[in-house]
C-alpha positions as CSV (number, residue, x, y, z in Angstrom):
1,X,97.6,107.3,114.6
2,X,99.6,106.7,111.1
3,X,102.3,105.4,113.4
4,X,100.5,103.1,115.7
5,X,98.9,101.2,112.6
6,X,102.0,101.0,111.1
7,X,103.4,99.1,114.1
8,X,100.5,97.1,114.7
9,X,101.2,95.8,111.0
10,X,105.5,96.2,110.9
11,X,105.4,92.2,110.7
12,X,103.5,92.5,107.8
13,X,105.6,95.8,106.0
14,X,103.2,98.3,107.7
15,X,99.6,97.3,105.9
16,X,97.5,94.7,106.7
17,X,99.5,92.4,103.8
18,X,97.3,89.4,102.8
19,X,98.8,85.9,103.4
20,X,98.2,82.4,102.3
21,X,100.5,80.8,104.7
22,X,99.9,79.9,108.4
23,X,102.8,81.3,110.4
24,X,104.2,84.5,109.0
25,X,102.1,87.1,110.6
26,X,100.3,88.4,107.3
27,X,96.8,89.1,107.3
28,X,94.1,88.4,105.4
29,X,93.1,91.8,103.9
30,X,91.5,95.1,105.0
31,X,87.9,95.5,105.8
32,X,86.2,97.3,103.2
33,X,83.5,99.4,104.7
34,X,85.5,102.6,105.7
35,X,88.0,104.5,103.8
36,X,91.4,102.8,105.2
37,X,93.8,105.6,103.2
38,X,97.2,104.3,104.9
39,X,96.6,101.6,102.7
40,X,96.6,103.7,99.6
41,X,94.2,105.9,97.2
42,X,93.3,105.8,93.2
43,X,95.7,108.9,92.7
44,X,98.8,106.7,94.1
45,X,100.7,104.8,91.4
46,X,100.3,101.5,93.1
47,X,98.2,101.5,95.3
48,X,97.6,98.7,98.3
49,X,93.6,98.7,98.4
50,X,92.4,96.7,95.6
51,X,94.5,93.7,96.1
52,X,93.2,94.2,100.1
53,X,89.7,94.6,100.2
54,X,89.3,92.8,96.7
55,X,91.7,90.1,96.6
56,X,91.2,88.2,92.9
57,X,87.8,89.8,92.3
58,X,89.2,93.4,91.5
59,X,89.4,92.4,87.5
60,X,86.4,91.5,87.8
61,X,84.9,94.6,89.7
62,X,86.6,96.5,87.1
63,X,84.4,95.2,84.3
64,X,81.1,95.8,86.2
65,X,82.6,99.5,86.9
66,X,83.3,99.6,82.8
67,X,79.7,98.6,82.2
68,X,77.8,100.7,84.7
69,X,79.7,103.6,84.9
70,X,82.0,104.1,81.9
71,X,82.3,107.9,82.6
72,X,83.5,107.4,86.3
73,X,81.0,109.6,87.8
74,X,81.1,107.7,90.6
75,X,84.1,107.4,92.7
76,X,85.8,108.5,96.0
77,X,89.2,108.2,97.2
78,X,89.8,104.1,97.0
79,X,87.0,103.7,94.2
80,X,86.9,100.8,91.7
81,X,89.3,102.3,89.0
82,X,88.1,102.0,85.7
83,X,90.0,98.8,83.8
């Protein structure tokens, strides 16, 4: 399966890259309602998912996860990572 969705998305470098312009085969994210790992996890040093599903909202996510959960008790593997 890793391979086929890497294909589908080779145009792109293998993950569903997020593109402004019209013609160059990017995407416009990852849809954020299942756990899409081939796009990265919170243990990875840079991971894909935030800039994916998130686009320029992330910092701003980030803050709310500072404010209502400080202690990170809640997480999984693509969480909002504490700022």
């Amino acid at each position: 399966m890793r391979d086929f969705y890497a294909d589908v998305y080779a145009p792109a470098g293998g993950i569903p890259e997020i593109s402004d312009a019209v013609h160059d085969r990017g995407t416009d994210g990852a849809y954020v309602s299942y756990p899409d790992t081939y796009i990265g996890v919170a243990s990875d040093p840079d991971p894909a998912y935030p800039r994916l599903y998130y686009k320029g909202n992330y910092a701003r996510l980030q803050e709310v996860k500072k404010y209502w959960d400080p202690k990170n008790h809640f997480h999984h593997k693509q969480p909002i990572r504490l700022p």
